[in-house]
C-alpha positions, 0 to 999 in steps of 0.5 A: 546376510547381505540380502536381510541387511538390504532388506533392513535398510530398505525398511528403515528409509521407507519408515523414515519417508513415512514419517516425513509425508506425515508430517507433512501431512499434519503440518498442511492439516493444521493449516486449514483450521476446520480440519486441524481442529478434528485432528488435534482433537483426535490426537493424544495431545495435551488438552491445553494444546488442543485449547491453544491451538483452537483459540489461537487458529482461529484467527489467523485462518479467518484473517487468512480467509477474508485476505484471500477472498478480497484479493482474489475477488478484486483480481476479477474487476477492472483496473483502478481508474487514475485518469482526469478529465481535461481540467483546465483550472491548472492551481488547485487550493487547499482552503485549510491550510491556504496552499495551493499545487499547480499542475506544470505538466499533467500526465495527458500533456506528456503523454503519461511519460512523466507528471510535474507538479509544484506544491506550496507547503505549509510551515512544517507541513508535508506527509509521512513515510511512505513509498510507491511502487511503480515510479520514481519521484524527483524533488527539488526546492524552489522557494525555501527549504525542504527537509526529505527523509529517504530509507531512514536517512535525513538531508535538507534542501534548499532552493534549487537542490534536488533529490529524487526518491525510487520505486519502492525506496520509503521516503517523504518530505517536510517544510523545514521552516516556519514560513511557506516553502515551494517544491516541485515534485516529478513522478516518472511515469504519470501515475495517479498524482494529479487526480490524487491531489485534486481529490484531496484537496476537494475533501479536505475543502468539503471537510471530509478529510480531516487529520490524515483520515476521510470520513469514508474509509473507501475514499481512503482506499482510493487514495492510496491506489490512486498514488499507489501508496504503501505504508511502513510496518507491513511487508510489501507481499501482504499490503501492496495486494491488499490496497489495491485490491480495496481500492478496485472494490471501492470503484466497483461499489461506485465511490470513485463516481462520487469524487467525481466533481473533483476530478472531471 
């Protein structure tokens, strides 16, 4: 009697592991679009299911497909290029708004421990929320009055206060005034800044970037990787990747090489 009730509960939980591995196993198969189509179509499912599942897959396995194959592609190309050429024109112009950013200290005269910049802002001018990964920015106002955001959170700044803005903390900053204000901007380590800006402000002159957009979208890409910017409503695993990844494929398709008037 006690070896038939072994033998029962032994049938039980080997029933109940082979339930489990095949769900499992349709769960995995129903990721993989071509092969969850064959096997939802096979099933006694519903036909409106067989239909939702058809249409609905679709497009997030090609999503799916075409992130993976930028990323993995770009893994295999060389490392995105932030550096500048010995420039010895110190203040750049931005001619459409008539503000300029003069470069204090650049990452080659630091030996890339840190970058220091000060940016004229135009009345209410500045950008948009945003975060970097891999520094730390220090703000701090010389002239004038500077409103920062910094996760979620609003403080004014005036002349000589400072604030400063971590690795992966979403933050910006704006010209709280009606008249120009000044701010230097410390980025610990040197990263793209420099090159970021001198390419910038060398479209916007060329008037190939116009409200926040260039007219090539590859130039874009190399904007965001050069300052290693990321943008809020999309979760870090999924843009941070991605932008990086078009960015080294917008340097292997030679569009940094174009901007290079602006940067050597």
């Amino acid at each position: 009697m006690k070896r038939v009730s072994e033998n029962t509960v032994s049938t039980a939980q080997n029933a109940a592991s082979t339930v489990k591995k095949s769900k499992w196993k349709l769960g995995l198969s129903l990721l993989f679009y071509p092969t969850g189509v064959v096997r939802v179509w096979r099933s006694s499912q519903r036909l409106w299911i067989k239909l939702l599942y058809s249409i609905l897959a679709l497009p997030v396995f090609l999503t799916v497909v075409v992130y993976a194959g930028i990323v993995v592609f770009a893994a295999f190309l060389p490392e995105l290029d932030c550096t500048v050429g010995n420039r010895t024109d110190k203040t750049i112009y931005n001619r459409e708004g008539n503000y300029a950013a003069t470069f204090v200290k650049t990452g080659r005269e630091t030996n890339n421990a840190y970058e220091l910049v000060e940016v004229e802002l135009e009345p209410h001018g500045g950008n948009d929320w945003h975060y970097h990964s891999n520094f730390v920015e220090t703000f701090t106002v010389v002239d004038g009055r500077v409103r920062i955001g910094r996760d979620g959170k609003e403080i004014i700044l005036d002349k000589g206060q400072t604030t400063q803005a971590g690795k992966k903390h979403m933050h910006y900053f704006k010209n709280a005034l009606t008249s120009k204000s000044v701010l230097m901007v410390k980025v610990t380590p040197a990263a793209g800044l420099e090159k970021t800006l001198r390419v910038a402000y060398g479209l916007i002159n060329d008037g190939l970037l116009k409200n926040n957009m260039t007219e090539n979208p590859w130039h874009m890409c190399l904007l965001f990787g050069y300052s290693q910017s990321y943008l809020p409503g999309m979760p870090a695993w999924f843009q941070e990747p991605l932008i990086n990844a078009l960015a080294k494929i917008a340097q292997w398709k030679g569009e940094d090489e174009l901007l290079r008037k602006y940067y050597r």
